[in-house]
C-alpha positions in Angstrom: 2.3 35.5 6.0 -0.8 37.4 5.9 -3.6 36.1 8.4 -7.0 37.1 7.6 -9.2 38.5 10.5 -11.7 35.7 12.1 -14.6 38.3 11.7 -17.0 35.3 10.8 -17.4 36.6 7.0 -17.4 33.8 4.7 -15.2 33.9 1.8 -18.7 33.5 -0.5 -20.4 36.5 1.2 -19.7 38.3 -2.0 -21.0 35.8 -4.1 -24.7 36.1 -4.8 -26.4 32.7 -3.5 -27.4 30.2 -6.5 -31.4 29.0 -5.9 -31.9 25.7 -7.0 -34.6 26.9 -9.4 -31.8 28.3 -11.1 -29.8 25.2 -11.3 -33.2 23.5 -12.4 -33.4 26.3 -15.3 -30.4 25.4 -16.6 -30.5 21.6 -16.6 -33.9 22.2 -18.5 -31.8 24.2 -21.0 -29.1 21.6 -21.9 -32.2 18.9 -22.1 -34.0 21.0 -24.5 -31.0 21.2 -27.0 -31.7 16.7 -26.6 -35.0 16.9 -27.3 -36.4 16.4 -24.1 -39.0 19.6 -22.8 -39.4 19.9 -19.0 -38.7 22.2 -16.7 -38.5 22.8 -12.8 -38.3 19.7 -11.0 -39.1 17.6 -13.7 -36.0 18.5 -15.2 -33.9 17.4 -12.2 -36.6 14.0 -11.8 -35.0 13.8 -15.3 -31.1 13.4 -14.1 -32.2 11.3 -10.9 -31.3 7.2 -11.1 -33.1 5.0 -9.6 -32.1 2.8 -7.6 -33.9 -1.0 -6.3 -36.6 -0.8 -3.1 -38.0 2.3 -4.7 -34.9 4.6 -4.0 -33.5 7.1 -6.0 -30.2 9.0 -6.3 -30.5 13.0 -7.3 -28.3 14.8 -9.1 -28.0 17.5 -6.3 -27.8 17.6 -3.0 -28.1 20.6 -0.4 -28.2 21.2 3.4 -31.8 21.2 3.1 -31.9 17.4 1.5 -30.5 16.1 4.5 -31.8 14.7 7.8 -31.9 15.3 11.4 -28.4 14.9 12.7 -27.9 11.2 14.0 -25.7 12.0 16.6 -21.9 11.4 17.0 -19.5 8.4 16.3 -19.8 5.7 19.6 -23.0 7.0 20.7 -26.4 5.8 20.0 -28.0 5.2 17.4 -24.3 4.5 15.7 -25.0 5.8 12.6 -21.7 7.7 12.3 -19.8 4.3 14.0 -19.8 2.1 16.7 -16.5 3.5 18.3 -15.6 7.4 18.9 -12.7 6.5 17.6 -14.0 4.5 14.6 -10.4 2.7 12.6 -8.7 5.8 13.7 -6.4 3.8 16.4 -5.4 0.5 14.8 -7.7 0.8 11.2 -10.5 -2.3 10.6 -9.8 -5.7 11.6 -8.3 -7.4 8.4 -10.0 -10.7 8.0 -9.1 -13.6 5.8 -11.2 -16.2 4.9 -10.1 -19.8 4.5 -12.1 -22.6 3.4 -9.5 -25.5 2.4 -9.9 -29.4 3.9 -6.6 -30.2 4.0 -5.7 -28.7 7.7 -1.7 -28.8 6.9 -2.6 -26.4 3.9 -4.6 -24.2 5.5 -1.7 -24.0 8.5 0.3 -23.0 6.0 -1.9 -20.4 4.4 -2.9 -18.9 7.8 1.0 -18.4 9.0 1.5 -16.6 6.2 -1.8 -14.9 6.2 -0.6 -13.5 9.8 2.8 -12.8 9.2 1.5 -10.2 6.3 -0.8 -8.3 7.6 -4.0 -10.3 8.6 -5.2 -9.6 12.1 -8.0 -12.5 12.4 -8.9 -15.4 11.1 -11.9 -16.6 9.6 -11.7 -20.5 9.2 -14.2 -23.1 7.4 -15.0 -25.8 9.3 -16.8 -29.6 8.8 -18.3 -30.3 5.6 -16.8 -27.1 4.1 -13.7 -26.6 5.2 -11.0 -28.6 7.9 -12.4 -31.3 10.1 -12.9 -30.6 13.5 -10.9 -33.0 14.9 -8.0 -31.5 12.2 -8.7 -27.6 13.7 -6.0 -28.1 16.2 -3.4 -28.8 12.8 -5.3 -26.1 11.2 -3.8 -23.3 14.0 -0.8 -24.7 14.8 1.7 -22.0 15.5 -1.0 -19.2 15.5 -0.8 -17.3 18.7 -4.6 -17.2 19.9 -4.2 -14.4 22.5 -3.2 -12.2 19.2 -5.1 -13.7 16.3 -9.1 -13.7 17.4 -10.8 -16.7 14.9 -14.1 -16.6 13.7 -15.5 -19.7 13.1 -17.9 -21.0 9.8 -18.8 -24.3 11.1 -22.6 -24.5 9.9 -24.5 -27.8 11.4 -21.4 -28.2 13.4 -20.9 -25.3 15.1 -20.8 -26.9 18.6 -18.5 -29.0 18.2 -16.3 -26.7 16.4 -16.6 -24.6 19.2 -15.9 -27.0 21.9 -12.2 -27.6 20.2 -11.7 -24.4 19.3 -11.8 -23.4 23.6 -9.8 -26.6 24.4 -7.5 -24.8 21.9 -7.5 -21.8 24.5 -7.3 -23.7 27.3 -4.1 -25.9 26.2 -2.5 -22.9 24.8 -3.1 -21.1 28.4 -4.8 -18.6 26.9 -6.7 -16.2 29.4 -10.8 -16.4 28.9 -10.5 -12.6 29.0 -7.9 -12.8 26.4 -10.2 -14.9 24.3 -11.6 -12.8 20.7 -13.5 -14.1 18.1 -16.7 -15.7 16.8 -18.1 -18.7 17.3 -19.8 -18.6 14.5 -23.5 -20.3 15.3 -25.7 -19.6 12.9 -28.9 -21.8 12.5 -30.7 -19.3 11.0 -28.4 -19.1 8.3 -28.2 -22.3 7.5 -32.0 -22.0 7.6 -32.0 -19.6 5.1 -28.9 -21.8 2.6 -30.3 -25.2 3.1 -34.0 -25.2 3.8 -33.7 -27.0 6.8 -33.2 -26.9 10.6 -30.7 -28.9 12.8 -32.4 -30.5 15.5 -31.2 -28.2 18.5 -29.3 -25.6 16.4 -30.8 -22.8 18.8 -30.7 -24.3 21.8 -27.0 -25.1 21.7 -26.9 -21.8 20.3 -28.3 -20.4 23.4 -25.7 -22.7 25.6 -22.5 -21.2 23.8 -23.7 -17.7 24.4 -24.5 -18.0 27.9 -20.8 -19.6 28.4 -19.6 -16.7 26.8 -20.9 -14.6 28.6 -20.5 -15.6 31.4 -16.6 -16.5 31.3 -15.4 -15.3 28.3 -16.1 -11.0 27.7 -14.0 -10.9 24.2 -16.1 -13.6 22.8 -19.0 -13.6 20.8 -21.1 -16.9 20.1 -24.0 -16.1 17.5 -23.2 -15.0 13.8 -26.3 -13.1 12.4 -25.2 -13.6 8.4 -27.1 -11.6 5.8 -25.0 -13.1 3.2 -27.7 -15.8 2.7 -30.2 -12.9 1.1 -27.7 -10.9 -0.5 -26.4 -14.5 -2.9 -29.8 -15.2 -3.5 -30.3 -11.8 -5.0 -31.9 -9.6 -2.4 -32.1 -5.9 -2.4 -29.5 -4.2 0.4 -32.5 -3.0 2.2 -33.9 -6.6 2.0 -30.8 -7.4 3.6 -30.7 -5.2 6.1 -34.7 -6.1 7.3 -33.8 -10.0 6.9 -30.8 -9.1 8.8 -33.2 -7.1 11.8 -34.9 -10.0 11.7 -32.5 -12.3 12.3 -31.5 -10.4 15.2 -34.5 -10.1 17.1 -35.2 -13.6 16.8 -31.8 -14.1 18.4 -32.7 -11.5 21.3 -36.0 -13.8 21.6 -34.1 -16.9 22.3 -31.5 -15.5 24.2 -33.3 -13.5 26.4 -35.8 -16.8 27.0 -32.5 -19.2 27.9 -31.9 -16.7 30.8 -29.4 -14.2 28.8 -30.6 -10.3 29.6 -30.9 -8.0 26.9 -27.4 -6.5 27.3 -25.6 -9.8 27.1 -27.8 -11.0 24.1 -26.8 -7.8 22.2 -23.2 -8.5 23.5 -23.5 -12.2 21.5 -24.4 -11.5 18.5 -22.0 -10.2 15.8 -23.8 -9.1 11.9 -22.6 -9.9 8.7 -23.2 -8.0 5.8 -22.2 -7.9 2.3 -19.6 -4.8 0.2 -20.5 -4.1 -3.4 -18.2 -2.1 -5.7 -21.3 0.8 -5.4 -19.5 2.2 -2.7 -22.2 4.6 -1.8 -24.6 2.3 -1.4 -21.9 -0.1 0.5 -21.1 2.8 2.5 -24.9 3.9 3.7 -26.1 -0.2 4.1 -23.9 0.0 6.9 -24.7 3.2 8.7 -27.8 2.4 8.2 -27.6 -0.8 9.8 -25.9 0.1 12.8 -28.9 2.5 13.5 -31.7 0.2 12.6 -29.9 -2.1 15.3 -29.8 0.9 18.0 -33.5 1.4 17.5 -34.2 -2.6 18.2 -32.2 -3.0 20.9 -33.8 0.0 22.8 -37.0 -0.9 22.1 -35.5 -4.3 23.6 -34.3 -2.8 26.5 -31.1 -2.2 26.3 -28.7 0.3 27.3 -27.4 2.6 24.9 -24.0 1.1 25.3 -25.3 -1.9 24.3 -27.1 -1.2 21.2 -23.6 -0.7 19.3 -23.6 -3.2 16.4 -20.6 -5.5 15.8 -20.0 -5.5 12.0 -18.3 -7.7 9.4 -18.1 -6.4 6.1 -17.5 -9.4 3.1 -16.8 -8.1 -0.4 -20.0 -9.6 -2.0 -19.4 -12.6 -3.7 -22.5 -11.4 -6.2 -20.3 -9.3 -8.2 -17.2 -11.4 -8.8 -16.9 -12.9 -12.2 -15.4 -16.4 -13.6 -14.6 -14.5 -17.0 -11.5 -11.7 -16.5 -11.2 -12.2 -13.1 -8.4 -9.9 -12.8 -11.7 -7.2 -12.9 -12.9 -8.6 -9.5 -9.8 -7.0 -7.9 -10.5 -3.6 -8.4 -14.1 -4.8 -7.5 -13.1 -5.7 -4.2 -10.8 -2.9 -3.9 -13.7 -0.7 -4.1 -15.9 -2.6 -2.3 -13.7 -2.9 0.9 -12.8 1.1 0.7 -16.7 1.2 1.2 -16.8 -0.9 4.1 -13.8 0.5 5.8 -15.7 3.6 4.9 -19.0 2.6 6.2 -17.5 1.8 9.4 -17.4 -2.3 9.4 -15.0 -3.8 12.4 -13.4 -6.4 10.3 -13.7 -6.5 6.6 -12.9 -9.8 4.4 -11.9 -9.1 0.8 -12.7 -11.9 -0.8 -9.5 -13.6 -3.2 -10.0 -12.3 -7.0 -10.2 -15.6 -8.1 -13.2 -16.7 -5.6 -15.4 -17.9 -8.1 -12.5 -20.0 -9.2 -12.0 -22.3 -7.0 -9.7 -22.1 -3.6 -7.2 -19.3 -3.9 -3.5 -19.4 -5.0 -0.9 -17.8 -2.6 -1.0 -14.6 -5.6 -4.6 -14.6 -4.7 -4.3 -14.3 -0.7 -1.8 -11.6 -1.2 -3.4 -9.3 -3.0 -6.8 -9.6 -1.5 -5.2 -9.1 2.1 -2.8 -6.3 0.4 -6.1 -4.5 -0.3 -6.9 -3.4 3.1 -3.3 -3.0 3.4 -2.8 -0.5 1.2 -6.2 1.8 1.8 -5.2 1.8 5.7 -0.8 2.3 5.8 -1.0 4.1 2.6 -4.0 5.6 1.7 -4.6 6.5 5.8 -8.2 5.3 5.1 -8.5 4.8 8.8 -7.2 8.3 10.2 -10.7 9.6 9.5 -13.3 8.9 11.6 -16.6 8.8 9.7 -15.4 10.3 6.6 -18.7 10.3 5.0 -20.4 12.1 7.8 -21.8 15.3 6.4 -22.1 14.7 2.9 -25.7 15.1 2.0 -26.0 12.8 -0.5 -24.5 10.0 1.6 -27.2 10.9 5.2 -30.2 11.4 2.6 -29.6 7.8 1.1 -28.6 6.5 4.5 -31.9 8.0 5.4 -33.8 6.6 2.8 -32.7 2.8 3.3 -33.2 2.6 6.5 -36.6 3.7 6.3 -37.2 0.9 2.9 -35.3 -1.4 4.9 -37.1 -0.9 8.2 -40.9 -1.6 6.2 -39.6 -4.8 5.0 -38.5 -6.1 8.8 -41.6 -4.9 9.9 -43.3 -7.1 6.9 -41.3 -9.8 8.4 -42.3 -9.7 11.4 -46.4 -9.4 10.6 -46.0 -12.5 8.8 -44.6 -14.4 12.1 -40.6 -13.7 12.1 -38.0 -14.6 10.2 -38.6 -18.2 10.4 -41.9 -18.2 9.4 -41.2 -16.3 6.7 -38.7 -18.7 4.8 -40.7 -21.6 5.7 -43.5 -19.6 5.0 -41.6 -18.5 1.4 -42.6 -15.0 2.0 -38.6 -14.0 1.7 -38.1 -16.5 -0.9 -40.5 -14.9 -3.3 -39.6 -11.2 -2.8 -35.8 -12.0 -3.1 -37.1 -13.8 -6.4 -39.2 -10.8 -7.4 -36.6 -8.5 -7.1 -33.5 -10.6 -8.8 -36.0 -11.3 -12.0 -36.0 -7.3 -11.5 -32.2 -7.1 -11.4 -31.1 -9.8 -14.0 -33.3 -7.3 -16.6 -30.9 -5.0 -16.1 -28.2 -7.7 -16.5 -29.6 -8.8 -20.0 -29.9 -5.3 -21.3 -26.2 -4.5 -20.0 -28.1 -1.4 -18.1 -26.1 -3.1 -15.1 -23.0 -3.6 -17.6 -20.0 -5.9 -16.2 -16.8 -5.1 -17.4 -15.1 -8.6 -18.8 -18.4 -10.2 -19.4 -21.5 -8.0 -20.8 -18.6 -5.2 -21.8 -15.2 -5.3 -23.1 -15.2 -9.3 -23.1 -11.9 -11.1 -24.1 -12.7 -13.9 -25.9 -8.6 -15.3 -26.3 -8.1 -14.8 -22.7 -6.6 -18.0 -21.3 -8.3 -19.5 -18.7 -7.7 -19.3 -15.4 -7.6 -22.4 -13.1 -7.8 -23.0 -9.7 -8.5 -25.8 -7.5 -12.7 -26.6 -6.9 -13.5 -25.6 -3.7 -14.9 -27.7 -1.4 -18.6 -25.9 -0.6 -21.9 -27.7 0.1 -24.4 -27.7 -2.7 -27.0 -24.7 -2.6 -29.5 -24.4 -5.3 -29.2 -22.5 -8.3 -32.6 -21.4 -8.8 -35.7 -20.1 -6.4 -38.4 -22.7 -6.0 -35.6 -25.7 -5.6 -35.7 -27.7 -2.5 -33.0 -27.1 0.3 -33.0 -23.3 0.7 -32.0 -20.0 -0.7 -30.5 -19.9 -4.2 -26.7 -18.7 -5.2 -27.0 -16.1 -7.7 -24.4 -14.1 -9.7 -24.6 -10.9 -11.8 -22.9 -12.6 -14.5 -24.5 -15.6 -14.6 -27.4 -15.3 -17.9 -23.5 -14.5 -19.8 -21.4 -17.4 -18.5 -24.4 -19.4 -19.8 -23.9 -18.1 -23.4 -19.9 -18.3 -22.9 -20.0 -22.0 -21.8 -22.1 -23.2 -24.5 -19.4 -21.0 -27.0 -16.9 -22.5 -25.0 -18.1 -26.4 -25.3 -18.4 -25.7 -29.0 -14.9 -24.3 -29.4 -14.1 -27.9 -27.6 -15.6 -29.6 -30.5 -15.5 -28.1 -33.3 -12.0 -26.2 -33.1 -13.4 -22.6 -33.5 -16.3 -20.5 -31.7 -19.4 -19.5 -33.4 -18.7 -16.4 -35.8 -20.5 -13.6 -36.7 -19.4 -11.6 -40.0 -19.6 -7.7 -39.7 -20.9 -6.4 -42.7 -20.0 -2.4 -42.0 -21.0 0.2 -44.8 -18.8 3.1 -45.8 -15.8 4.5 -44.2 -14.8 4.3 -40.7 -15.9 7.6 -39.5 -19.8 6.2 -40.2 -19.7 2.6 -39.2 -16.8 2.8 -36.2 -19.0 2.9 -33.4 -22.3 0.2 -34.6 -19.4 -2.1 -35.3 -17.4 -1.8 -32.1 -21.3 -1.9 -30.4 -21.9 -5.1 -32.5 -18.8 -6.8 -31.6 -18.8 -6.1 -27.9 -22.8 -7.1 -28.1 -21.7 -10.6 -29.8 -18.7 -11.4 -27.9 -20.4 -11.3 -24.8 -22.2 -14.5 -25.7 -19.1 -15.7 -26.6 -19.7 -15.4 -30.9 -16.6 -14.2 -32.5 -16.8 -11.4 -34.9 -15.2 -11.1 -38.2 -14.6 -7.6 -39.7 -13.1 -8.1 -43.1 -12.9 -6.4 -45.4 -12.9 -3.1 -43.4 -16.3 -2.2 -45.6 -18.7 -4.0 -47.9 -21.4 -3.1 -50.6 -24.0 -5.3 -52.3 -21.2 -6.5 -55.0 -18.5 -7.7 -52.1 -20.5 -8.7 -48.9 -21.9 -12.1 -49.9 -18.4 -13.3 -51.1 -17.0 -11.4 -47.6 -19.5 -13.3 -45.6 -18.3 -17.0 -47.4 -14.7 -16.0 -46.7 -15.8 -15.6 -42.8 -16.6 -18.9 -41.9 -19.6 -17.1 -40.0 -23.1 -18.3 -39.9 -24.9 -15.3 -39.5 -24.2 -11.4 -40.4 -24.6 -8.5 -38.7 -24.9 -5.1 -40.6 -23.0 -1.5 -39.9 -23.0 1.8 -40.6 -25.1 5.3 -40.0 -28.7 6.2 -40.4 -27.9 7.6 -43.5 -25.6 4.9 -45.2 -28.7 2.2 -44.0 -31.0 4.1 -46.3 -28.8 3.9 -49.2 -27.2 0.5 -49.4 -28.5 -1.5 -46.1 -31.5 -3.6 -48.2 -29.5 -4.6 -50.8 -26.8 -5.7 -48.7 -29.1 -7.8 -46.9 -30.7 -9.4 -49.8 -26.4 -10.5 -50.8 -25.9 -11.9 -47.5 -29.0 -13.8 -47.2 -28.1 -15.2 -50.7 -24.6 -16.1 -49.4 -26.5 -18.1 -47.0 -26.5 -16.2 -43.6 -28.8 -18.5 -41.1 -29.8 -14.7 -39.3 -29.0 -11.3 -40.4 -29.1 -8.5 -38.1 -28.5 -4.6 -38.3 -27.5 -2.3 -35.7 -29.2 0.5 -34.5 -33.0 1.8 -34.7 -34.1 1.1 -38.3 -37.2 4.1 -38.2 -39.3 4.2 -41.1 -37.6 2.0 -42.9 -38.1 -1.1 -41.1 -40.7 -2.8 -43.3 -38.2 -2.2 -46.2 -35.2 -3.5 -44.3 -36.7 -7.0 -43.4 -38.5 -7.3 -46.3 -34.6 -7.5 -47.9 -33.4 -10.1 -45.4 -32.9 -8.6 -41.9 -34.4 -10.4 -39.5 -33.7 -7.9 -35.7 -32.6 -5.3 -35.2 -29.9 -5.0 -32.2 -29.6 -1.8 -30.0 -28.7 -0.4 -27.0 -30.8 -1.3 -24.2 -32.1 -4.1 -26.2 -31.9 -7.8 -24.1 -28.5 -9.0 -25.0 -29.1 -12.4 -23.1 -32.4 -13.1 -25.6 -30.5 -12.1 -28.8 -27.9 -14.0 -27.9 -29.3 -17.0 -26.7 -31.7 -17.6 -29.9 -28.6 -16.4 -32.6 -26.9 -19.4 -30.7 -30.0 -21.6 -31.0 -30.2 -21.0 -34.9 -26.7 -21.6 -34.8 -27.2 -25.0 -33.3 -24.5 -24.6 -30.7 -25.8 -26.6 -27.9 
């Protein structure tokens, strides 16, 4: 074997070095052959994507795009992680959510949780999940010295975590042996329901002084960004309402006699995984540094400023419709927050927006982390995106977007203030009537429901789930609203779905496509993905139709309205007078696909009434063909 010299060449140095005005010349060059003049960095503006808070992703990325180096992993500010080892000794902490009432099932479902891979628990409790008085059925068999629990108790998270310690205590547990959460969150519940429990802080305050005091492994405060992340917020709007949340904590703390180290030491953040792993993957490093920079200014220690993290695949982007889809969603979404650095990570069941979770369910969302760390060695990296330019500049970038909006928080009085105030309430609003845009114009397309939607798939059922009311709107009384990305679509699919019910078949749309199928293939397949999304079946036969076949065609269909197909150059010869048949056959609406140019004034003076393209707002189109429809 031939070993080559360590002379410090590098195996470029004969290479001439490639300037980026270079690169930039030759981006301008494959634009001009689009249509599109520009040149220099115009023409790379021209490839950027923009991204919400006023970010934006670049096509390229150099040394020089990046910033100052944030230091290494386990030391401040944590960008890079909050151990030097990061996951690379026993991976993330695998965390399984559970939110049934009956305690015997959920016994039953947390054994087998454990014996498969799950290394905490992360138990419902009250109104939401098992009674308190039932938690002790709830763990029975579950060695607490092994399995740390986190608690979701809301309004009665003191009680919850009273039994939970007797638990220790009877089970000679060790308070140095004692992991977990408590799980008190009054802010959260705040932010959900609008209102504030009596002496939510104050017993707060209580629990994480006893921890402290007697229990090291134990943390009593959950700061939960999940609140503005379901009601639609931005990730740096999560990240400031999350800062927020935080220093009000190290407020009250500190005041009920708790230094700044043990405060910091109480308080363990929750933040939402998307399937934009990127994005996922910088929210967190991003967090973990905006955290460093609050507790110093706090006073604490740089030991102290590491930030406990607990990664949830976001409940946002899982879908009722296909929900097979929402597993590689939250495949993707917990490789991000393994990724990014997270302690535990919860992948959320495919079937969440279902209902409670079949055994199938549990298994494959637990598998998930699984998998990524004993098979895809996920975890023998430590921070594996540490270095890439693109991921420190965007790191960079949201930290800074996320650390204006704290700051905004905090002029107007904290975070309290702020949702009483409605400051939060209205910018979370302002920027999901922002998002669902994109939603309606399937610029944000979700595969199952806005693309590729499977109108014969059987339903899938599971058991309701038993979780508190939260509003579904902003401006409702009691809190934060629950939104979903799919949400303006399972509107349209519903009411298709309730017609189906009582009528025996969905609303139709007939496919009147000119010519062969090498000129209207790809308008039809558009129009029947476009339609099916609000649930409207299409009908494609014959294969083509001219002015002689297409009104007898659109009888034969059992459709109400028509939709035409074909090329630019196919419309100009036979589109009008195929209107003018299918509006005598009796079509309540007839549209055409694609951009009808000049000839728009002659196409809807023979019948069409819109014209549906790409980009257009699929929710509105589909919403008013149902309307004329009369499908409730």
């Amino acid at each position: 074997m031939t070993v080559l010299p360590d002379d410090g060449l590098s195996l470029a140095a004969e290479f001439p070095d490639a300037t980026r005005e270079e690169w930039q010349s030759l981006v301008a060059g494959v634009l001009r052959k689009s249509g599109r003049e520009t040149s220099g960095t115009a023409a790379e503006e021209a490839l950027s994507t923009r991204l919400q808070d006023g970010l934006s992703t670049s096509p390229l990325y150099t040394a020089d795009d990046a910033p100052s180096a944030d230091g290494y992993p386990g030391f401040a500010p944590f960008t890079r992680g909050s151990r030097a080892e990061g996951a690379a000794v026993a991976g993330w902490d695998v965390r399984q959510r559970h939110a049934r009432t009956d305690p015997a099932l959920t016994n039953e479902a947390v054994l087998a949780d454990l014996e498969n891979g799950v290394t905490s628990l992360w138990l419902a409790v009250g109104p939401g999940g098992v009674p308190v008085s039932a938690l002790a059925t709830a763990l029975d068999g579950v060695f607490l010295d092994l399995a740390p629990v986190a608690l979701d108790a809301g309004d009665e998270f003191a009680p919850a975590a009273e039994e939970l310690l007797r638990l220790h205590r009877e089970r000679d547990v060790a308070p140095h042996q004692v992991r977990g959460t408590l799980g008190a969150d009054p802010y959260g519940q705040l932010a959900r329901t609008g209102t504030e429990s009596a002496d939510g802080v104050g017993q707060a305050a209580e629990l994480a002084s006893l921890c402290a005091r007697e229990y090291p492994g134990l943390r009593a405060v959950s700061v939960d960004a999940l609140p503005y992340h379901e009601a639609g917020g931005s990730d740096a709007q999560e990240l400031g309402c999350s800062l927020a949340t935080g220093v009000a904590w190290l407020r009250d703390l500190t005041a009920a006699g708790l230094s700044v180290e043990d405060a910091c030491g109480q308080l363990e953040f929750r933040y939402a995984a998307t399937a934009d792993q990127f994005l996922t993957i910088a929210k967190l490093r991003a967090a973990r540094r905006l955290w460093a920079r609050v507790a110093e200014v706090g006073g604490a220690g740089p030991a102290a400023r590491a930030q406990r993290q607990h990664a949830v695949t976001s409940p946002v982007m899982m879908t009722r419709r296909d929900p097979w889809v929402n597993m590689l969603r939250t495949t993707v979404a917990s490789l991000a927050a393994g990724l990014g650095g997270a302690d535990s990570v919860t992948v959320l069941p495919f079937d969440h927006r279902l209902g409670l979770p079949d055994a199938f369910a549990r298994r494959v969302a637990r598998n998930t982390s699984t998998i990524l760390l004993e098979e895809s060695h996920l975890g023998r990296v430590i921070d594996p995106a540490g270095g890439s330019w693109y991921v420190e500049r965007l790191t960079d970038d949201l930290a800074h977007a996320a650390w204006a909006w704290f700051q905004e928080i905090e002029r107007a009085g904290g975070l309290r203030a702020a949702l009483l105030g409605g400051l939060i309430g209205e910018r979370l609003a302002a920027t999901w009537k922002e998002r669902s845009g994109r939603l309606a114009r399937r610029r944000e397309p979700i595969t199952g429901v806005s693309e590729f939607p499977l109108l014969d798939q059987a339903p899938v059922v599971r058991e309701p789930a038993p979780e508190a009311p939260r509003p579904t709107a902003f401006g409702s009384a009691g809190g934060l609203p629950v939104v979903h990305r799919d949400q303006a679509f399972e509107a349209l699919r519903a009411r298709s779905d309730a017609h189906l019910a009582a009528t025996g078949a969905r609303p139709r749309v007939f496919l009147g496509a000119l010519g062969p199928a090498a000129a209207h293939t790809a308008r039809a397949s558009f129009a029947a993905g476009l339609f099916q999304a609000g649930g409207i079946e299409t009908v494609h036969d014959p294969v083509s139709v001219d002015a002689d076949t297409a009104g007898d065609a659109f009888t034969r269909s059992g459709a109400a309205v028509a939709c035409i197909c074909s090329s630019d150059a196919l419309y100009a010869e036979g589109a009008a007078p195929v209107a003018r048949a299918l509006v005598a056959a009796g079509a309540l609406r007839v549209f055409l696909a694609g951009r009808p140019g000049e000839q728009e004034e002659t196409y809807r003076q023979a019948g069409v009434d819109q014209f549906v393209v790409a980009g257009g707002d699929a929710v509105a189109v589909l919403g008013s063909v149902l309307d004329r429809m009369g499908v409730a």
